[in-house]
N, C-alpha and C positions, 0 to 999 in steps of 0.2 A: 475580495468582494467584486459584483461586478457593474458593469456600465455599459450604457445603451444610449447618448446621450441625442440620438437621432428622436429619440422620446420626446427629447425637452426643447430641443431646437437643433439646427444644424451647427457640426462642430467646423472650427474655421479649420480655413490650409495651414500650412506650413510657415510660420513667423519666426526670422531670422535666419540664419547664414546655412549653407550649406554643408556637410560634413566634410571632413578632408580624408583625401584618402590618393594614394601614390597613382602618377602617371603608367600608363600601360602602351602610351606611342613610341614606336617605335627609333625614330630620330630624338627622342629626348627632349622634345620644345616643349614651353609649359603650356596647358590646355587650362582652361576657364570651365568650371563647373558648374553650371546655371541653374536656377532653382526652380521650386514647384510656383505656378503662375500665381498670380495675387497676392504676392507676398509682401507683408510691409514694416516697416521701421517697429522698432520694439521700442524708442523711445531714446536711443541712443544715438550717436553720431555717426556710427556706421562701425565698421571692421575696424579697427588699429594695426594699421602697417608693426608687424614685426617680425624675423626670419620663418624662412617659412612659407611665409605670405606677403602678398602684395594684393592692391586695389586693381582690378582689370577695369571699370569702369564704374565712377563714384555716383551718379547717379544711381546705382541701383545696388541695394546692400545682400543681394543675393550671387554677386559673380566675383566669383575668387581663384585668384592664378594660385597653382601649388607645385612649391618645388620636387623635385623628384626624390629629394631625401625627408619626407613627411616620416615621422614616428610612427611605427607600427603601434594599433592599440596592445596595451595589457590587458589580460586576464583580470577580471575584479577578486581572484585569488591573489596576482601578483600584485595589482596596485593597493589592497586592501591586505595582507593573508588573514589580521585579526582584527574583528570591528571592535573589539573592546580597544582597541586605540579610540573610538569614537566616546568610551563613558563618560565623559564628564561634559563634553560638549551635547552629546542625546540628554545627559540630565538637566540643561542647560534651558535646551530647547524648552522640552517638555513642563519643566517648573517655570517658564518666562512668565512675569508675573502678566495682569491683563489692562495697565494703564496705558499704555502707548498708544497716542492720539493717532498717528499717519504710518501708514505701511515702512516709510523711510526711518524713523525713531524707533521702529522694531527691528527693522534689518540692523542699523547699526548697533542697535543692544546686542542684537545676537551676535554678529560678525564681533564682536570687541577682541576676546579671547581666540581667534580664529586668524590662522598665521600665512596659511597656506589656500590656493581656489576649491581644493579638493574638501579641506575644512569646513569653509563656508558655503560649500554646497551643501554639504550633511549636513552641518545646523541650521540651516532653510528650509531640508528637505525632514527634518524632526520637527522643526514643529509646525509644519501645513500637517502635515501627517496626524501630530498630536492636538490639532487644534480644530479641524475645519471637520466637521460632520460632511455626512453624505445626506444631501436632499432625497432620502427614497419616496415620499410621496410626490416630490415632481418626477422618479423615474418611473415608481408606479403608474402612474395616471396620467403622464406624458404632458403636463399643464403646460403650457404657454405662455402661464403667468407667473410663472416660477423666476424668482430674485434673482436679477441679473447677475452673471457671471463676471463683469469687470472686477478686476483687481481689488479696486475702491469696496465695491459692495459685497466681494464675499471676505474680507477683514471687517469689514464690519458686522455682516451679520455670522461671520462662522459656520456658513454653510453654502453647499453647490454641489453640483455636480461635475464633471471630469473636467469643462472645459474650465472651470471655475479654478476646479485647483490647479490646472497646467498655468493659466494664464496669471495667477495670481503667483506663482512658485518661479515662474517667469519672471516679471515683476521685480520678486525681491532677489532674485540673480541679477538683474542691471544694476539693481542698486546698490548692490557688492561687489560689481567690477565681474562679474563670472560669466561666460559666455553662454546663452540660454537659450534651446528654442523649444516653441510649442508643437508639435506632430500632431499630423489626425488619421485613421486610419479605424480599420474594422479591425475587434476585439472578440475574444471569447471568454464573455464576461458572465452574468449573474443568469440570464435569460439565454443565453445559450446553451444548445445539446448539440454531442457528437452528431456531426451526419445535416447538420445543418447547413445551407448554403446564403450565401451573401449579397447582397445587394449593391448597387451602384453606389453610396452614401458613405460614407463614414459613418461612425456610433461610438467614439468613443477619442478622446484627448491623453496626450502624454507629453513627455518632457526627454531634451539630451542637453548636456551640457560638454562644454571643451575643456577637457584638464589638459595642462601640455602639451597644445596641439593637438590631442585627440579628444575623440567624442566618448560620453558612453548615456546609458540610455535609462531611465526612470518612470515609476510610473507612483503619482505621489495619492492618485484616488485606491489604486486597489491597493495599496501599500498601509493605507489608514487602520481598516478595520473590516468588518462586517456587517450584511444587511440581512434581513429579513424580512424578502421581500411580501410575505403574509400579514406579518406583522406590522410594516410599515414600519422598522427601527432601525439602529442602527450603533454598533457599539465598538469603541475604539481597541484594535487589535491589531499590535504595529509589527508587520511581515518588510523582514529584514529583506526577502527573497528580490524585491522589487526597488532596491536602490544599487542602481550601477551593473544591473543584469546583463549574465554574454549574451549577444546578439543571436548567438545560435540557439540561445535561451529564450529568449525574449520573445524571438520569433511564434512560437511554439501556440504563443496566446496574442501576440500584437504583429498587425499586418498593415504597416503604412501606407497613405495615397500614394506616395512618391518609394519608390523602391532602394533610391539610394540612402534612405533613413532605416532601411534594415540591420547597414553596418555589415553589409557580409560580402565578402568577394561573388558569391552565386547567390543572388537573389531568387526568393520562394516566388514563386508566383500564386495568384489568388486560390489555384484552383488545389495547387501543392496545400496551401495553408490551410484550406477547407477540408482536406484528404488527412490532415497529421491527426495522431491521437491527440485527444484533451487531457492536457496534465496539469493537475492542481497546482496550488502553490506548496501544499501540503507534501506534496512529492522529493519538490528540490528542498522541503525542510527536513526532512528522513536522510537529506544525504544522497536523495539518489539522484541519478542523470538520464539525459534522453539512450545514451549511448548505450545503457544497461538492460535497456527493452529489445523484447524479441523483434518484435513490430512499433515500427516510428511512425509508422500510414492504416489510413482504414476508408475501406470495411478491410475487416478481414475476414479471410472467404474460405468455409469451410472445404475440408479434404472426407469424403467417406463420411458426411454428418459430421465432423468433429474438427475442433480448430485448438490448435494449442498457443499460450501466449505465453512467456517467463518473464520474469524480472531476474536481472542480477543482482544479490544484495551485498552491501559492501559490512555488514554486521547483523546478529540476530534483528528479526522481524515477525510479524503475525499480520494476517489478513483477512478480513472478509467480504464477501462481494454479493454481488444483486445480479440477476439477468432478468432482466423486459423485454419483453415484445415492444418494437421502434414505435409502432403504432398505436400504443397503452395496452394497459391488461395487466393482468394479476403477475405478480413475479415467478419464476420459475428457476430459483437458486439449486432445485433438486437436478438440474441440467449440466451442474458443472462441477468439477473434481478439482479442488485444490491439495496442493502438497508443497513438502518445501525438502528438496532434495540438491546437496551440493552445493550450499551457498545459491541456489534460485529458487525462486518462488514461483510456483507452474502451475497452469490455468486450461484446464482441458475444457471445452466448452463442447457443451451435446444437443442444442436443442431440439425440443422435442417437434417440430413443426418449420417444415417450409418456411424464409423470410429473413426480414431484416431484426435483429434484437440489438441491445446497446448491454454490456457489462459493465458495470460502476465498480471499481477496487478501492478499500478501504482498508491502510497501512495504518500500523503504532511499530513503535521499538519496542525490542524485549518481547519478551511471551507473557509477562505479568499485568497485571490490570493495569488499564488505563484505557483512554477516550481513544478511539478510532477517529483518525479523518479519510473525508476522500481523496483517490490519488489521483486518478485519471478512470477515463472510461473509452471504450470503444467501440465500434459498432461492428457489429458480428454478421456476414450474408451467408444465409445456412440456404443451400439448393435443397436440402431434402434429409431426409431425420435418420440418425444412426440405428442401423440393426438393434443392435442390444444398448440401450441407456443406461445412464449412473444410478444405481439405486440410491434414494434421497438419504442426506445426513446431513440436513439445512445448511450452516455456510462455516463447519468443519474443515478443519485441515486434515488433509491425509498423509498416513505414511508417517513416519517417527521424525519428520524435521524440525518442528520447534524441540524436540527434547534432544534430539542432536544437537542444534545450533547451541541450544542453552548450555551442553553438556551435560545433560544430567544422565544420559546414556550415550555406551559407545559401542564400538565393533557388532553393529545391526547385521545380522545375516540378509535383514532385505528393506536396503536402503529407500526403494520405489515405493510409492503407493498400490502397486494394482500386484498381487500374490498370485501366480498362476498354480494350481494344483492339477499335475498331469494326470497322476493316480485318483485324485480324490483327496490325497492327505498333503499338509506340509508343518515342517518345524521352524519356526520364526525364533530366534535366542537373540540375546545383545545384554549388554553388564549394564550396570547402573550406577554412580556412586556415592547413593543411597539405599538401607535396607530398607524396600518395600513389601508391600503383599498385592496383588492381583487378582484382577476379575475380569473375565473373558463374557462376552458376549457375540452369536453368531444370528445374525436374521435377515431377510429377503422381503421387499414388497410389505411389511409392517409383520410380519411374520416372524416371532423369536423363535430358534432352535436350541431347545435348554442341552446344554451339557455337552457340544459340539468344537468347543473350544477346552483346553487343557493346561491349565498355568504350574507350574513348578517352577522355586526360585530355591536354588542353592549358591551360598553367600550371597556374589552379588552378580551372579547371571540367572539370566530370568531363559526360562525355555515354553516356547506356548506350542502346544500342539491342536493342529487343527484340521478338523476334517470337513465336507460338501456332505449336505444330506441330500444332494442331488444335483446333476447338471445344473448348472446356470452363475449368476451373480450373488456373492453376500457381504454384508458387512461385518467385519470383524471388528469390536470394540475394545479394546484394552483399556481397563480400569485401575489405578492404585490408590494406595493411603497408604502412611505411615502409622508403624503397630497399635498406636494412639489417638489417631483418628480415629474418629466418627462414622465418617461415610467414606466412599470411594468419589476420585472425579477422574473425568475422562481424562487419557492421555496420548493416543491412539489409532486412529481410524483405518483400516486395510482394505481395498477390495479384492476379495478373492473371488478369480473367475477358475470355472472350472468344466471343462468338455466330456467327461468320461469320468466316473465313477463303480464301486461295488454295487450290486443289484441290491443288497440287503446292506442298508451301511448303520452301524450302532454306532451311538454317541458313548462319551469315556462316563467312567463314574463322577457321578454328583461327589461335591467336596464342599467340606466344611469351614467352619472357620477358624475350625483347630489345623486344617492345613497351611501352613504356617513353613518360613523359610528351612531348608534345609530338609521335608518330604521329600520323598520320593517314590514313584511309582514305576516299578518293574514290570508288574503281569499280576495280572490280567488288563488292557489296556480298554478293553471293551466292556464299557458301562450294562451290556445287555447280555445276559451269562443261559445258556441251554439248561433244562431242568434235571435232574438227576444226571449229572455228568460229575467227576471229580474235577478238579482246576486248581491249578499252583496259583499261591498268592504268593507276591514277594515285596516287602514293602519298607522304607528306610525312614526311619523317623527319630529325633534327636531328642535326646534326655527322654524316651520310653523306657520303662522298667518291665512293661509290659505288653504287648501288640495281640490282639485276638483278633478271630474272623466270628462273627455270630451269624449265622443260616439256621431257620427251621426253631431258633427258640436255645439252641447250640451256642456256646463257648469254645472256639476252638483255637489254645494258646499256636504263636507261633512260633519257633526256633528261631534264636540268632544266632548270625551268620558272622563268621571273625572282620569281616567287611563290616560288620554295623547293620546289615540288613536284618531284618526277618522273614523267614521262607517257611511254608506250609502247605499241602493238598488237604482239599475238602470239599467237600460232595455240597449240590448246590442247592440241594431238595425240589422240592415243587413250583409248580410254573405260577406266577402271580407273585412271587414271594419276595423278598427281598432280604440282600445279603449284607452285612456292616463290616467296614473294618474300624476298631476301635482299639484307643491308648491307653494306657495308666502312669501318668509321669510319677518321678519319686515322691513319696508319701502322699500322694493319691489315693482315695478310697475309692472312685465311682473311673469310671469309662470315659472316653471321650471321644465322640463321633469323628474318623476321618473320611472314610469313603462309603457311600451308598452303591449298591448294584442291582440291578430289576431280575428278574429271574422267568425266563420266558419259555415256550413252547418250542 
């Protein structure tokens, strides 16, 4: 969710100690860490002398000597690998009943069962999480008058905004002995978009705490749930993603006053942070990482019109995405080519016009239904519009990658999305393992080309032949069902580009839906046959007793072939006309349409 809390009131500095983190002087003397200015007592008696550390002077609870053997942080993979360690203390939280008079008689309800500082931070941090709404109509409408943020008054009343929940999550870390402090800094929260820049202020509260010796980092307002910010609501939906996040994580979307609360040996600087893509939380819940992106910065700046981006995916995935003009306007998703080739997910971006655009990427696992979230977005600077653009296929995957990933087909002759056809023609095959049936579709610019595509599946490889009815760009649709199905659904997407074709190019014969696994078409390959010409047919079709060609009003049985085929010459008759090949399975009485052919001038 997000927070802006510059709306509501100004969020305070930095409250309590410093982070620790190892000498880098070279003579090895200890150096004093001094903190961000105004900073003030939390409430307790200051630091606790223990190895490690010592007071450099007590007067003031922000300056701490640190030995030179400080504990490196872990990984919240290492100090955590499974939060189901955490079930029963999260169920703990989350059911605490609602009688406890003073924030102190709930802390130690909760802390009972909790053995360890690491423990009694998670049951703290489950239930502000599970308990405290978010104020969206004070972030809405920026009020002034909006319920103090102390400690005191948002357990009482159950709601605030960010500084509310830092300082109240604060709070009940003193009162469990756990080391706490409250951060301020600029967020890319709910009201922010890519390509945005920052202001002088803070807008947003967060929280670190010291598990042995080290820090790690929390954020207990976007951690709660979700806002809607239209709506003015707010609904509890607890993101695992924002308790004890790596800093190189964290960073991504939190930008502290004070840079040593980054937690990172090279701190980002504001203008870095402004520059990074926006990554959901949605993102790191899919599994994935910053490190798996093509691009970790933006804009990103077109080459020749066109900008390409990937994801690495560490398991099947499905996506689809939006492109905007930065500056509003109608969307323009027909500008961008997605595919998923090689374990990535790849992002050809074409705008059609000069300028700045923002892509929005929207990740689920699997290829089967379910809710799309958003992942991250970018902002895209296009100097000037590609030669040839993506003909539209709204916000389609291309290329055979979710049916690869799934497995449901293998050994693709053309693993890419984009088909190049030097002659005009090409042949696309790959197994399956499943028996399906097929349906090809080719078209341009809204433009369908009936019968330009060619499916035949014998067992379980499928072979599509396809031809250009003319220079340029098309789409190639692949469609299947199982023999029992209903209807076909897409599975599919190709763009075939093509430079050079026949002057006069014929589509293949129309097919039925008696064409079925196991056809096969030899010859004549061309759907459009010259008039009074004679022409071999040769055609393979499974459990036929019988195979004719009909022209002109004509029955014209075919000879089988010790291969299984049937082979025949026959004359084509007249121009307008049209030619059939038809079946007769065993104890069959009537015909059944296989292929249609035009019969032309």
């Amino acid at each position: 969710m997000g927070c802006s809390c510059s709306k509501s009131r100004k969020v305070d500095v930095v409250h309590g100690r410093r982070p620790v983190r190892r000498l880098s002087s070279k003579d090895g003397r200890q150096a004093a860490l001094t903190g961000a200015q105004d900073q003030r007592l939390t409430g307790d008696k200051g630091p606790q002398n223990r190895p490690g550390l010592s007071v450099q002077n007590f007067a003031r609870a922000d300056t701490i000597a640190v030995e030179e053997k400080t504990p490196a942080r872990l990984t919240k993979k290492d100090l955590i690998p499974d939060v189901e360690v955490f079930k029963d203390l999260d169920k703990r939280a989350v059911q605490a009943p609602e009688g406890h008079a003073t924030i102190k008689d709930l802390v130690m309800y909760l802390i009972e069962p909790a053995t360890t500082p690491l423990e009694k931070a998670r049951i703290l941090f489950r239930w502000v999480t599970s308990h405290i709404q978010y104020a969206v109509d004070s972030y809405v409408t920026g009020s002034s008058k909006s319920k103090s943020t102390a400690p005191v008054a948002v357990f009482q009343h159950r709601m605030s905004v960010c500084q509310g929940y830092s300082d109240l999550y604060r709070e009940m870390c003193r009162l469990a002995k756990v080391e706490c402090v409250t951060i301020s800094g600029r967020s890319k929260g709910g009201s922010y978009r890519v390509g945005d820049k920052f202001g002088p202020d803070s807008d947003h509260a967060w929280n670190a705490v010291e598990i042995d010796g080290r820090w790690y980092l929390l954020d207990c307002t976007w951690a709660a749930g979700n806002t809607d910010l239209q709506k003015k609501t707010f609904e509890f939906k607890y993101k695992e993603h924002y308790f004890f996040t790596d800093p190189e994580v964290f960073i991504m979307n939190h930008h502290p006053m004070d840079n040593k609360w980054q937690l990172l040996e090279e701190p980002v600087s504001l203008v870095g942070f402004e520059n990074q893509v926006h990554l959901k939380s949605s993102f790191f819940s899919l599994g994935l990482l910053p490190k798996f992106l093509s691009h970790t910065m933006s804009p990103v700046c077109t080459q020749n019109g066109e900008a390409t981006i990937s994801i690495k995916l560490p398991e099947p995935m499905s996506f689809i995405y939006h492109l905007f003009p930065y500056e509003g306007g109608y969307a323009q998703d027909e500008n961008v080519l997605h595919k998923i080739a090689k374990n990535m997910a790849i992002f050809k971006v074409a705008p059609a016009q000069k300028g700045r655009f923002v892509l929005q990427i929207y990740g689920k696992r699997g290829t089967a239904t379910g809710q799309y979230s958003e992942i991250c977005s970018y902002l895209i600077d296009n100097a000037g519009p590609k030669d040839l653009p993506f003909p539209p296929v709204g916000t389609s995957t291309w290329g055979p990658g979710p049916w690869l990933l799934d497995g449901f087909v293998s050994d693709v002759s053309h693993p890419r999305a984009i088909v190049t056809l030097p002659e005009g023609e090409a042949k696309i095959t790959f197994n399956s393992v499943k028996l399906l049936q097929y349906m090809c579709d080719i078209e341009d610019d809204g433009q369908k080309w009936d019968n330009y595509a060619f499916p035949q599946v014998n067992g379980q490889t499928t072979s599509v032949f396809v031809r250009a009815p003319k220079p340029g760009q098309f789409i190639l649709t692949i469609r299947a069902k199982k023999e029992d199905d209903k209807e076909y659904r897409k599975c599919m997407h190709y763009l075939l580009r093509c430079t050079k074709c026949k002057s006069h190019v014929s589509p293949y014969p129309k097919t039925f839906g008696t064409w079925t696994n196991g056809c096969r078409l030899y010859e004549p390959l061309d759907g459009r046959l010259a008039a009074n010409r004679r022409v071999n047919f040769r055609v393979c079709c499974p459990h036929a007793v019988e195979v004719v060609v009909i022209a002109a009003g004509n029955f014209h049985k075919l000879a089988r072939n010790a291969d299984g085929s049937w082979k025949g010459n026959v004359g084509t008759g007249v121009q307008d006309s049209v030619i059939q090949v038809a079946t007769k399975k065993p104890g069959g009485k009537i015909y059944s349409i296989l292929l249609q052919y035009e019969v032309v001038g």
